[in-house]
N, CA, C and O atoms as a DFTB+ gen file, in Angstrom:
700 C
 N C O
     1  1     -46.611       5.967       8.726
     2  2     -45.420       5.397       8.131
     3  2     -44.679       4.596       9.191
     4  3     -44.213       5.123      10.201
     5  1     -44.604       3.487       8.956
     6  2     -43.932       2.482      10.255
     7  2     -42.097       2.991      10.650
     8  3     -41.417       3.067       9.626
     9  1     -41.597       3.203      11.517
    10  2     -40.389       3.526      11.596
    11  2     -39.407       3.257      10.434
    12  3     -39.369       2.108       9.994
    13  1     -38.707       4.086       9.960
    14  2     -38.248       3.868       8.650
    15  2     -36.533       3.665       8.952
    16  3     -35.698       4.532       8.696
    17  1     -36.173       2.059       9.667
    18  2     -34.865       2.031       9.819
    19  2     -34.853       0.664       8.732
    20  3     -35.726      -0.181       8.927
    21  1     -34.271       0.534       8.057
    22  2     -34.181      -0.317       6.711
    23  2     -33.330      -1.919       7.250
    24  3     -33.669      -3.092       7.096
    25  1     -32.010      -1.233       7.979
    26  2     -31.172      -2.523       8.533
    27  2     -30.185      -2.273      10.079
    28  3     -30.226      -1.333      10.873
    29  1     -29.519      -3.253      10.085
    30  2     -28.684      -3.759      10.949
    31  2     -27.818      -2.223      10.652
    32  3     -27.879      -1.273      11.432
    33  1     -27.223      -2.224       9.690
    34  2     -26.268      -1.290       8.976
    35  2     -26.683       0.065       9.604
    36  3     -25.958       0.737      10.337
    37  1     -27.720       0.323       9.290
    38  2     -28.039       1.665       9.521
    39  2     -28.434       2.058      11.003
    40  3     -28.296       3.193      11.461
    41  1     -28.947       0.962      11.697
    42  2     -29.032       0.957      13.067
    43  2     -27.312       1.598      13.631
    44  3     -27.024       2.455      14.467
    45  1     -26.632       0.920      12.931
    46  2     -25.248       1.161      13.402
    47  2     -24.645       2.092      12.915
    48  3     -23.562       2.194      13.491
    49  1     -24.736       2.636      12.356
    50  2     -24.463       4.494      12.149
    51  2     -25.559       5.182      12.862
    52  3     -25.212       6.213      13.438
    53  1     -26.761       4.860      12.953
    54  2     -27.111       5.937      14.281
    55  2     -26.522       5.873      15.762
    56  3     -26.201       6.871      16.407
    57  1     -26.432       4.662      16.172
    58  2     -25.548       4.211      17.277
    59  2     -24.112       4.961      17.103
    60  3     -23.780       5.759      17.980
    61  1     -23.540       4.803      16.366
    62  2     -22.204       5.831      16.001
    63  2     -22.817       7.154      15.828
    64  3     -22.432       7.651      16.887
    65  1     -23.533       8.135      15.223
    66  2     -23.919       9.490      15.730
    67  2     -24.123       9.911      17.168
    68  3     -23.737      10.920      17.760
    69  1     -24.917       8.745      17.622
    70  2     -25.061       9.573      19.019
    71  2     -24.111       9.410      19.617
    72  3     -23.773      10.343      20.345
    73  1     -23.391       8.370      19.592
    74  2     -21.975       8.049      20.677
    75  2     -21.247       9.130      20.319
    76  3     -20.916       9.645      21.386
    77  1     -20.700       9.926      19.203
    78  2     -20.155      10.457      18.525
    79  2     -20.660      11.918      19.442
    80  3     -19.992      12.473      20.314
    81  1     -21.572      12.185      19.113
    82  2     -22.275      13.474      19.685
    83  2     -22.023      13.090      21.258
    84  3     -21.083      13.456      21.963
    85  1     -22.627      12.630      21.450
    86  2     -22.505      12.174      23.098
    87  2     -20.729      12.617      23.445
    88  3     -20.284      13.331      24.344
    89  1     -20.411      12.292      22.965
    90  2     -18.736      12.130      23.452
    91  2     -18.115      13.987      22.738
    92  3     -17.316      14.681      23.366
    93  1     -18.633      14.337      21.598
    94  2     -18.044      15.678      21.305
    95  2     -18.605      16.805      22.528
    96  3     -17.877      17.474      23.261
    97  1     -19.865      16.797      22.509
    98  2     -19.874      17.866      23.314
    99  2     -20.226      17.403      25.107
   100  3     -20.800      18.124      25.922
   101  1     -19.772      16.246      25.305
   102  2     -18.870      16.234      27.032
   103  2     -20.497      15.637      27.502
   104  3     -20.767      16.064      28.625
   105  1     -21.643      14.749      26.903
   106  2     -22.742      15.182      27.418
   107  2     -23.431      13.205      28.182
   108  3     -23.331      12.038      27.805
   109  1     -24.143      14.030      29.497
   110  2     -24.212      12.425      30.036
   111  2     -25.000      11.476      28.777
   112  3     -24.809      10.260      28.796
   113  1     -25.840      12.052      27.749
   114  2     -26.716      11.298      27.312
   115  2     -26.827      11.720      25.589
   116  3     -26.553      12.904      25.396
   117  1     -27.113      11.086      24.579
   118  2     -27.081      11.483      23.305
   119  2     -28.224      10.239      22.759
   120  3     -28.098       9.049      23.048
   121  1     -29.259      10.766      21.980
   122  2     -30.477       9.963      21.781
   123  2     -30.617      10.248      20.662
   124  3     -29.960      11.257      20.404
   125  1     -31.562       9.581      19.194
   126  2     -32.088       9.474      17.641
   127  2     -33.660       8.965      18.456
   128  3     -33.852       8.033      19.237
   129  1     -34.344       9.696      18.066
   130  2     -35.506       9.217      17.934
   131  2     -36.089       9.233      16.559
   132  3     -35.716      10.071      15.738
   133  1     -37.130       8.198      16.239
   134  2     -37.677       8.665      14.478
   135  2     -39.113       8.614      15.080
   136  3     -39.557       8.088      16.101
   137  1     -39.589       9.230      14.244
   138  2     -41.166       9.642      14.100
   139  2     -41.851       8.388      13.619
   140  3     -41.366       8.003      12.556
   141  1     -42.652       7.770      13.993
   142  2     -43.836       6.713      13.548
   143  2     -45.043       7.446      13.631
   144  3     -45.723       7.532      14.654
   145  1     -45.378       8.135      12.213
   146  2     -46.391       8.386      11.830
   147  2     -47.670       7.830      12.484
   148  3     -48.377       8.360      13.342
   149  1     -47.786       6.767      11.941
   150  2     -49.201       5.690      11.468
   151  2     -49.995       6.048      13.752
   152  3     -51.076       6.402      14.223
   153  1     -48.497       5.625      14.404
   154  2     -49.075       5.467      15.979
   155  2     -49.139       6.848      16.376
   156  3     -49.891       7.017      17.335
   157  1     -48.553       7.945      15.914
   158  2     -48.170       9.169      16.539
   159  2     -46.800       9.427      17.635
   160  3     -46.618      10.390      18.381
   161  1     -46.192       8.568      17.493
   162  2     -45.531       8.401      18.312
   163  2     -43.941       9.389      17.834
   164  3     -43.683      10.176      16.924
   165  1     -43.154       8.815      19.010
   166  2     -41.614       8.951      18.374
   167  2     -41.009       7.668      19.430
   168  3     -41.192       7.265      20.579
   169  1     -40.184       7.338      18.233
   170  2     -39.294       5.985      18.976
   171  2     -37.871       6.572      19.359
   172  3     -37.447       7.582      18.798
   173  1     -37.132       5.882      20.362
   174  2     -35.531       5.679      20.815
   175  2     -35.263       4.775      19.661
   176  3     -35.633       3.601      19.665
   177  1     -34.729       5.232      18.840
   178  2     -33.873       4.404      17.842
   179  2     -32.268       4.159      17.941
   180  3     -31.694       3.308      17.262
   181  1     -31.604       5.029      18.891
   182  2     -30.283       4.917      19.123
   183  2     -30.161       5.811      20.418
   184  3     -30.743       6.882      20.588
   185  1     -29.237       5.137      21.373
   186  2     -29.233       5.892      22.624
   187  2     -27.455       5.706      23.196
   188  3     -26.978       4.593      23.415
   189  1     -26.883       6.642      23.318
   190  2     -25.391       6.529      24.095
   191  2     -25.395       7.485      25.819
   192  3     -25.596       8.654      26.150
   193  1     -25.125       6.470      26.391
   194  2     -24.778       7.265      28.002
   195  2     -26.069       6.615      28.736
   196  3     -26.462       5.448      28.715
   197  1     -26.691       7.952      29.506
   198  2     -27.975       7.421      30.110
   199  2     -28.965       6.797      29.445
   200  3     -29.359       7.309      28.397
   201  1     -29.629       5.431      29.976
   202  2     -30.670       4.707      29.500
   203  2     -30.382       3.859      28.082
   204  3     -31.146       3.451      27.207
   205  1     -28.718       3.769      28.281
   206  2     -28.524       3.011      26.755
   207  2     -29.019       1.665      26.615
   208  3     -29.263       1.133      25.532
   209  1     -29.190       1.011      28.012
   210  2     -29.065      -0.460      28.352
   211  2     -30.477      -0.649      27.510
   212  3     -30.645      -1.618      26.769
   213  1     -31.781       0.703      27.763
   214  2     -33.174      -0.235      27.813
   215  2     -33.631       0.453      27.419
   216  3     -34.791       0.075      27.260
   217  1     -33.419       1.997      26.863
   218  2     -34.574       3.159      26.143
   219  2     -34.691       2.850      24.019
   220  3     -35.550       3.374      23.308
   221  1     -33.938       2.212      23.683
   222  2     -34.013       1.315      22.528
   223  2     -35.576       1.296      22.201
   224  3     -36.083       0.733      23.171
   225  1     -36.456       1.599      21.409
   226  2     -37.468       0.928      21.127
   227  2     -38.549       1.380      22.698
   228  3     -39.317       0.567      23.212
   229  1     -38.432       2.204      22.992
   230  2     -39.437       2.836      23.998
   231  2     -40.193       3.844      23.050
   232  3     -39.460       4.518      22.326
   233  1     -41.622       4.054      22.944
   234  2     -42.066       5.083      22.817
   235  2     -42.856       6.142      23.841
   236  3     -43.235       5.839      24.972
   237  1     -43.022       7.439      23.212
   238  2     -43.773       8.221      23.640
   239  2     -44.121       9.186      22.604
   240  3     -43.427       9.466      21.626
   241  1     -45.838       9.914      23.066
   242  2     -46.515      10.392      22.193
   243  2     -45.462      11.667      21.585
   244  3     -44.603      12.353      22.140
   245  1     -46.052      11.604      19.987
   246  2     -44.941      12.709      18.845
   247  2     -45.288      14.312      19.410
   248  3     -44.628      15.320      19.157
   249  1     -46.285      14.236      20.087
   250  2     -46.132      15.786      20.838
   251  2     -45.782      16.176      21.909
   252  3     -45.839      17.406      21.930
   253  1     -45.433      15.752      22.850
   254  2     -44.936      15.841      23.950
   255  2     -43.615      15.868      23.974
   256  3     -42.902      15.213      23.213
   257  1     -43.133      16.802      25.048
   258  2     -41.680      16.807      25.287
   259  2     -41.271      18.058      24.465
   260  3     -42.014      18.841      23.873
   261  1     -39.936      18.066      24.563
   262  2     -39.131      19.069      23.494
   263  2     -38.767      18.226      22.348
   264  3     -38.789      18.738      21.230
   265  1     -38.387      16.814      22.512
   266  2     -38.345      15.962      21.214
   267  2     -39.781      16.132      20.238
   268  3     -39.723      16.263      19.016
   269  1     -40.935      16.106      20.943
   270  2     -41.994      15.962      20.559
   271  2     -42.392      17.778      19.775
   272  3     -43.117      17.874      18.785
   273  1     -41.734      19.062      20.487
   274  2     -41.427      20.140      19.915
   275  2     -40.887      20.278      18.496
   276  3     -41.434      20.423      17.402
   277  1     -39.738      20.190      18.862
   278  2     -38.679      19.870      17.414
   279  2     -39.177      19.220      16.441
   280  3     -39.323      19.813      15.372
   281  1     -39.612      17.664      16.579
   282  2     -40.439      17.408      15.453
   283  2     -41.475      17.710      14.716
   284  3     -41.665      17.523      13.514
   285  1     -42.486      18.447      15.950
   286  2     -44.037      19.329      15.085
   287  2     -43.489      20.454      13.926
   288  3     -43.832      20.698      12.769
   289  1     -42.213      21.143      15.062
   290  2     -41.514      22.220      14.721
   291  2     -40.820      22.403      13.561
   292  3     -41.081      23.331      12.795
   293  1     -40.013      21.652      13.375
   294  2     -38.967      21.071      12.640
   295  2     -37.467      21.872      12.915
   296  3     -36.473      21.844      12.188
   297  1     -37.679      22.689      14.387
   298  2     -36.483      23.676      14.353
   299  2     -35.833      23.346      15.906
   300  3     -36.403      23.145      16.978
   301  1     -34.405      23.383      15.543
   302  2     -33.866      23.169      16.513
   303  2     -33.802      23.751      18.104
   304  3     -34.158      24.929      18.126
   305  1     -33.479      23.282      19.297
   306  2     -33.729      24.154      20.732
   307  2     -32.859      23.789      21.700
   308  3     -32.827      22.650      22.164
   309  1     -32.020      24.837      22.102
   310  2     -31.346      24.682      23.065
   311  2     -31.745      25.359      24.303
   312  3     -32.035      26.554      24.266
   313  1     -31.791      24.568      25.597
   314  2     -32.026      25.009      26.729
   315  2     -30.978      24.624      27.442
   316  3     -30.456      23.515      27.337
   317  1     -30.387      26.077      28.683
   318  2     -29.581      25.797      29.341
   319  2     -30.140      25.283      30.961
   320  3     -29.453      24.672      31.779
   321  1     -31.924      25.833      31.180
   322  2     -32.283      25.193      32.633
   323  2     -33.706      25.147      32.137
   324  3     -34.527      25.948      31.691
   325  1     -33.615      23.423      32.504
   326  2     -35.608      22.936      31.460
   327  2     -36.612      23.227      32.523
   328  3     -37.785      22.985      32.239
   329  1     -36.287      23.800      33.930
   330  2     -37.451      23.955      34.716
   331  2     -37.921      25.469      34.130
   332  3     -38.934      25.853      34.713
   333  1     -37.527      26.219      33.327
   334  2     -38.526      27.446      32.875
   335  2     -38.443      26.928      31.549
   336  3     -37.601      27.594      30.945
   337  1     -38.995      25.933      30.732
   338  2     -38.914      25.479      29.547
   339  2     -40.319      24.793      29.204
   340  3     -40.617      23.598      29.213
   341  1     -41.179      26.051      28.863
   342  2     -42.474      25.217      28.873
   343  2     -42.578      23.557      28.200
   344  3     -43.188      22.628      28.730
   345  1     -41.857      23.502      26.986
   346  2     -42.018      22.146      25.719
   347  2     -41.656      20.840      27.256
   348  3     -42.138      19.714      27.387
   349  1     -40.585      21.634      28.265
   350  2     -40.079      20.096      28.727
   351  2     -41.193      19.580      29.370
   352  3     -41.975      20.288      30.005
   353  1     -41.337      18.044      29.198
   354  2     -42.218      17.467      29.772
   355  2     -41.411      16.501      30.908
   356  3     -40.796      15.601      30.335
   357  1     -41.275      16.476      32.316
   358  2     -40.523      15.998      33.284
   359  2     -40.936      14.972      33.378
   360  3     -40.009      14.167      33.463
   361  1     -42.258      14.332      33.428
   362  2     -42.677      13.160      33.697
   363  2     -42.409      12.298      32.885
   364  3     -42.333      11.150      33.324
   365  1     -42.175      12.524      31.450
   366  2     -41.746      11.891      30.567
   367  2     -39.917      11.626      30.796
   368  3     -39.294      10.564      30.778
   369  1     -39.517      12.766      30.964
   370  2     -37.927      12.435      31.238
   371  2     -37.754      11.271      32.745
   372  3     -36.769      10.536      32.814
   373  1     -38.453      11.267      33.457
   374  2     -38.669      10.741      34.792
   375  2     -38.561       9.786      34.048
   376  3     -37.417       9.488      33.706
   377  1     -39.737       8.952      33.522
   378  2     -40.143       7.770      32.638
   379  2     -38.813       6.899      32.146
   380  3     -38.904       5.674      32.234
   381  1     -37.256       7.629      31.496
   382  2     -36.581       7.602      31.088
   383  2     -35.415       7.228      32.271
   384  3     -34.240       6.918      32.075
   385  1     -36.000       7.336      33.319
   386  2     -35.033       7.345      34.505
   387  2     -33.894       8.684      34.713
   388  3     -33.191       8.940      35.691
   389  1     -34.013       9.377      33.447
   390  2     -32.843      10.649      33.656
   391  2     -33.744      11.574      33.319
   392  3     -34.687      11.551      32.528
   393  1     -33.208      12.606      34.220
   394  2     -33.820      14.250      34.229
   395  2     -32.889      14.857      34.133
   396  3     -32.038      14.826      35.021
   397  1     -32.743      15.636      32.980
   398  2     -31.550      16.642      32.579
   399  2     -31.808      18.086      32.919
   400  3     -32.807      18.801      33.008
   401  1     -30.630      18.217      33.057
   402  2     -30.639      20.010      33.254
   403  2     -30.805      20.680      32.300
   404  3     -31.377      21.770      32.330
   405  1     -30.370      20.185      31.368
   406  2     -29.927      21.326      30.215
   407  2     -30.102      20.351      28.717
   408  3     -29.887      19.145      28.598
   409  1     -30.461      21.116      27.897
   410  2     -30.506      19.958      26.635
   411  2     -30.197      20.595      24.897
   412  3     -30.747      21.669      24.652
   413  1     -29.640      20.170      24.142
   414  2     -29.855      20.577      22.922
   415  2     -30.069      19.586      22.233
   416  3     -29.566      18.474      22.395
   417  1     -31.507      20.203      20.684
   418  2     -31.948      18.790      20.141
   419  2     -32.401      19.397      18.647
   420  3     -32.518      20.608      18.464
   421  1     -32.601      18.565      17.777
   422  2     -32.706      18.912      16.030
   423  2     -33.065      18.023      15.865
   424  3     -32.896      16.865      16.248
   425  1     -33.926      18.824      14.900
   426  2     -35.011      17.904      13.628
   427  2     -33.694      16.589      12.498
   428  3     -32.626      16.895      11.968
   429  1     -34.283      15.445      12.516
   430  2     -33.520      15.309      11.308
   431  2     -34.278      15.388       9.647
   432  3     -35.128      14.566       9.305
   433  1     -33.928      16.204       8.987
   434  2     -34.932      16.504       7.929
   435  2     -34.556      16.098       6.129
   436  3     -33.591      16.203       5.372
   437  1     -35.533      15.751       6.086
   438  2     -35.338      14.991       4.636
   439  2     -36.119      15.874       3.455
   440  3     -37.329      15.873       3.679
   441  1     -35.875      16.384       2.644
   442  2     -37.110      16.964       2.053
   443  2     -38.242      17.565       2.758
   444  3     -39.436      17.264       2.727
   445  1     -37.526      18.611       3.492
   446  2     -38.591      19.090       4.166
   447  2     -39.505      18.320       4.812
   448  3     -40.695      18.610       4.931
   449  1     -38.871      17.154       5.313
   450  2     -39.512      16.532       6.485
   451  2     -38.971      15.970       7.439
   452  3     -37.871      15.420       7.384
   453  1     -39.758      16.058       8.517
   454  2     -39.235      15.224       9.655
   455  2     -39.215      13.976       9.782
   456  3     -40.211      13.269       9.935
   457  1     -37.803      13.523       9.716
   458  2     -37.557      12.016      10.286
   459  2     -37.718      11.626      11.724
   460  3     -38.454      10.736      12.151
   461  1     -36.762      12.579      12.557
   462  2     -36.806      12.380      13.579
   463  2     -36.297      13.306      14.360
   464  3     -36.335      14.421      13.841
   465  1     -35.748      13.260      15.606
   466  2     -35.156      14.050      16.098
   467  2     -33.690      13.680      16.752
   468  3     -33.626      12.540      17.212
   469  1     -32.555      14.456      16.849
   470  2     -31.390      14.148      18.113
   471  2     -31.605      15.100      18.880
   472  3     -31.991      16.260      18.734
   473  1     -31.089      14.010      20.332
   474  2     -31.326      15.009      21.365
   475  2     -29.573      15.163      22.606
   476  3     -29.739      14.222      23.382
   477  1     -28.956      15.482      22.789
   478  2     -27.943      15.741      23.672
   479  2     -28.271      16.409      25.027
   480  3     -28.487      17.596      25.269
   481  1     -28.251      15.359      25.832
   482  2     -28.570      15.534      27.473
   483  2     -27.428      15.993      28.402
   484  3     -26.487      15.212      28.548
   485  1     -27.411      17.195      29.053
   486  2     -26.497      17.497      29.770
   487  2     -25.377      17.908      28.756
   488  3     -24.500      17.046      28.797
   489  1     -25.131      18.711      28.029
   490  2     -23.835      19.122      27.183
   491  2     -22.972      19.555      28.252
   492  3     -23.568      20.150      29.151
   493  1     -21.484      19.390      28.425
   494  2     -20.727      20.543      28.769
   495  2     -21.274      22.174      28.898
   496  3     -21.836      22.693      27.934
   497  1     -21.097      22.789      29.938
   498  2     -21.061      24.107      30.348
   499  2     -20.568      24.988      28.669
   500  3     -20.879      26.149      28.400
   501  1     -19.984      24.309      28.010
   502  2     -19.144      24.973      27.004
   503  2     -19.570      24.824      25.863
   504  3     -18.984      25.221      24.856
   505  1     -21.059      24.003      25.892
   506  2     -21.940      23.633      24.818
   507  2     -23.108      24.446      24.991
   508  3     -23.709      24.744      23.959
   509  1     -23.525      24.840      26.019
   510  2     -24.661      25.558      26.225
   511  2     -24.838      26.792      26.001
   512  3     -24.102      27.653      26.483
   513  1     -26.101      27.111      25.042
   514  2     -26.324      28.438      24.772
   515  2     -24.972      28.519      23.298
   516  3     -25.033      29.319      22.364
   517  1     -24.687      28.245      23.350
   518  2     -23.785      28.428      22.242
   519  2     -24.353      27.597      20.224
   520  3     -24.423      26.471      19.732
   521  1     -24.589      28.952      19.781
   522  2     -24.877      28.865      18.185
   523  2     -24.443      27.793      17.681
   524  3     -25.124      26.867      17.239
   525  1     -22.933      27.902      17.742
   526  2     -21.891      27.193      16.676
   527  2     -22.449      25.692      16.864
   528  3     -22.918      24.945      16.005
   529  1     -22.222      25.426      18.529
   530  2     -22.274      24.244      18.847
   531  2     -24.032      23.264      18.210
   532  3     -24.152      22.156      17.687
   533  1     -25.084      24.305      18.579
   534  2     -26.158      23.679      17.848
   535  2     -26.048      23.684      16.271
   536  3     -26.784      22.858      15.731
   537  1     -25.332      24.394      15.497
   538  2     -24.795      24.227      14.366
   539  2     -24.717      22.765      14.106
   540  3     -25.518      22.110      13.440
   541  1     -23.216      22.159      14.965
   542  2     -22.708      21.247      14.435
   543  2     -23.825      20.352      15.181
   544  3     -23.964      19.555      14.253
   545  1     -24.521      19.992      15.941
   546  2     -26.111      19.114      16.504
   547  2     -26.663      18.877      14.792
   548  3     -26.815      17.887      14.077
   549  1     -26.826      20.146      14.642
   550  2     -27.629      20.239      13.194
   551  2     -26.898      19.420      11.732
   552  3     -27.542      19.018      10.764
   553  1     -25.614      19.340      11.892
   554  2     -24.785      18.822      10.942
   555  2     -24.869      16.994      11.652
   556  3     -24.903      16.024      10.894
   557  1     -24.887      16.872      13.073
   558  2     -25.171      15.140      12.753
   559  2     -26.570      14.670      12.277
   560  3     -26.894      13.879      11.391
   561  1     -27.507      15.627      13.403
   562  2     -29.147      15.185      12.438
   563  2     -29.161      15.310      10.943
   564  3     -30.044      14.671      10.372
   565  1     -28.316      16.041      10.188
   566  2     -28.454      15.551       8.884
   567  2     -27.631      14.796       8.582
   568  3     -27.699      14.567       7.374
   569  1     -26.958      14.336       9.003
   570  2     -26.013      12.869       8.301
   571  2     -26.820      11.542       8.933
   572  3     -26.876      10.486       8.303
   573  1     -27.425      11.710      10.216
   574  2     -28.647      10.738      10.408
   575  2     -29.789      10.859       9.523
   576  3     -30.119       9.802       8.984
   577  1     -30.534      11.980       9.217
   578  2     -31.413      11.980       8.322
   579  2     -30.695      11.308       6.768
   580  3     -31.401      10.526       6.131
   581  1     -29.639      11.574       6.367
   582  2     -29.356      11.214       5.325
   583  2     -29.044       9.594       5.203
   584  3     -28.870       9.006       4.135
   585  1     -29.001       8.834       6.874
   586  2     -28.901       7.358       6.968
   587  2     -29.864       6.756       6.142
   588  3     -30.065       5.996       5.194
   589  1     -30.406       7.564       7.080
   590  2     -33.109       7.284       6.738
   591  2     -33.076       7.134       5.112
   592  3     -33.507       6.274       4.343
   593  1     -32.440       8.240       4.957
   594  2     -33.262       8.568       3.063
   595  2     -32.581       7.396       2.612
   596  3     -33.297       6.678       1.914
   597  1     -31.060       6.853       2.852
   598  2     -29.997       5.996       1.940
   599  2     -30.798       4.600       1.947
   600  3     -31.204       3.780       1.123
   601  1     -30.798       4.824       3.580
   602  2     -31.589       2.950       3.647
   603  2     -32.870       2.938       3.130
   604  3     -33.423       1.860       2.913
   605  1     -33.579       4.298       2.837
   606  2     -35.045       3.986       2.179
   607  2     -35.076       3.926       0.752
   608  3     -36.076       3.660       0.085
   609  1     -33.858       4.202       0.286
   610  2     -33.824       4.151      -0.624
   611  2     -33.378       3.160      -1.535
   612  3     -33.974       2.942      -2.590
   613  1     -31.679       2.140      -0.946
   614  2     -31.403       1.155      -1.405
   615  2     -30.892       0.459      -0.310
   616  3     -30.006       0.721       0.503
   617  1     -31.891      -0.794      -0.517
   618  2     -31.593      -1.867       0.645
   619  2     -30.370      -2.902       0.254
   620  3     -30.457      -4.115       0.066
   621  1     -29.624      -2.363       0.211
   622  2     -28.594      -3.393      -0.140
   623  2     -27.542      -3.050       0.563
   624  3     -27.260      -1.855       0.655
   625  1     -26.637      -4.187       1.295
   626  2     -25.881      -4.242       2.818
   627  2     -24.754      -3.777       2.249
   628  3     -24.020      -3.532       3.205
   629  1     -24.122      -3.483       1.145
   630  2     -23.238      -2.231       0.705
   631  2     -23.112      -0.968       0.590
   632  3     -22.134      -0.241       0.418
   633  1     -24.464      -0.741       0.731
   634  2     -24.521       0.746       0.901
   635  2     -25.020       1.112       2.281
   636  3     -25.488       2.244       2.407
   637  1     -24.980       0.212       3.467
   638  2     -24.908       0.616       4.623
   639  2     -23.027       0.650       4.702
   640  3     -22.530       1.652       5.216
   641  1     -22.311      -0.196       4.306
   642  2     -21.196      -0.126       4.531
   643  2     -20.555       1.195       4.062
   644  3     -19.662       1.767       4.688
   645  1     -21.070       1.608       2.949
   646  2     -20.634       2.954       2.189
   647  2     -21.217       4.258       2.772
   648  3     -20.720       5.351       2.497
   649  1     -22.344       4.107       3.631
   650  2     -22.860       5.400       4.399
   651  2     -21.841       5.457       5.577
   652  3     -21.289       6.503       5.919
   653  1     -21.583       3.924       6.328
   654  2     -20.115       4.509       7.140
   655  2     -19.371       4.824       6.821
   656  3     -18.713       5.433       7.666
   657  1     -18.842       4.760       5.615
   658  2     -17.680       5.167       5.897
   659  2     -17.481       6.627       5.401
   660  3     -16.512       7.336       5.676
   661  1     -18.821       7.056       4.428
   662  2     -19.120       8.211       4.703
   663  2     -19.365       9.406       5.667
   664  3     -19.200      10.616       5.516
   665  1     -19.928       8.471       6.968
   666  2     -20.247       9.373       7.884
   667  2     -18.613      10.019       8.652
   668  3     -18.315      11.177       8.948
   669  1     -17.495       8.234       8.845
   670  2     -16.592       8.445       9.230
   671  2     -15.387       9.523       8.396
   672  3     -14.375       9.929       8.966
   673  1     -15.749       9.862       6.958
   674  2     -15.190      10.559       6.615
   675  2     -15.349      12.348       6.649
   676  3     -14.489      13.229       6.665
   677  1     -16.919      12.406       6.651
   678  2     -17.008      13.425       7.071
   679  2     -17.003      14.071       8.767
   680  3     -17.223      15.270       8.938
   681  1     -16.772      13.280       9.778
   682  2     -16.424      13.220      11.101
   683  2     -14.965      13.334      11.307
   684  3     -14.523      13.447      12.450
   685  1     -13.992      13.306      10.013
   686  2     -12.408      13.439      10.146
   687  2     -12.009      14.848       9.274
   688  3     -10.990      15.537       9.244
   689  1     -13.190      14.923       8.651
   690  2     -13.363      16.814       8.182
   691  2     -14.069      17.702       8.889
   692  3     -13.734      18.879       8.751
   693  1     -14.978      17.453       9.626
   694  2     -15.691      18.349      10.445
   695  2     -15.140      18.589      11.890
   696  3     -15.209      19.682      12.453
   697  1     -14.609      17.507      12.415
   698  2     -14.614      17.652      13.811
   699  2     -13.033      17.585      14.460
   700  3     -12.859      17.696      15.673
């Protein structure tokens, strides 16, 4: 299945999730990757903090990594130190130019499937290990997953306008 980002629109509500995430829980880095079936891969579809300038449209293989976890998986993982973390793959984070300490990341899921994954690099001390907080991780991957399904569903540049302001409304109730 070729990356399933529909428009401009929807590019720009994932760009607003991760900045969003990136900035709630204090963290150097906040990433959307989606799954491309057909190559095996997973793409950077939206990136805030580290590697925003150029990780856009980078891939790496859909099994590798803890991104590459989460998606086989479909279940979320928080690590507070990735050197005893078998899934992390370092050479791949190297690749990325940033090596994180610590990470939390979720499936985004559509019908029992994987779209993609978010990932939050470096959370605050006050994010780590903590339930609640991968909770709310889990509440943006589904308002990103729910970008995926909207734009796959109707391509028309009003209802990217209407998923923002959806997302922004539920971001002034949740958070």
């Amino acid at each position: 299945m070729p990356t399933p980002i529909a428009s401009d629109g929807t590019r720009a509500l994932l760009q607003s999730v991760v900045e969003v995430a990136r900035a709630i829980f204090g963290a150097a880095a906040s990433s959307v990757f989606l799954v491309d079936e057909d190559a095996g891969e997973l793409v950077f579809q939206a990136v805030a903090g580290e590697g925003e300038e150029f990780l856009v449209g980078t891939r790496f293989p859909a099994h590798r990594g803890i991104a590459g976890w989460v998606a086989s998986s479909g279940q979320a993982m928080i690590a507070d130190d990735l050197t005893g973390v078998p899934q992390f793959a370092r050479d791949l984070a190297e690749s990325t130019r940033y090596v994180p300490d610590a990470l939390m990341a979720a499936p985004l899921l559509s019908d029992g499937r994987v779209l993609g994954v978010i990932e939050v690099l470096d959370p605050a001390p006050r994010s780590r290990s903590d339930l609640g907080d991968l909770d709310l991780l889990s509440l943006f991957a589904h308002q990103a997953a729910l970008a995926l399904r909207v734009a796959g569903e109707a391509h028309r540049p009003a209802g990217d306008q209407d998923l923002m302001d959806a997302f922004r409304d539920f971001l002034r109730t949740r958070v």
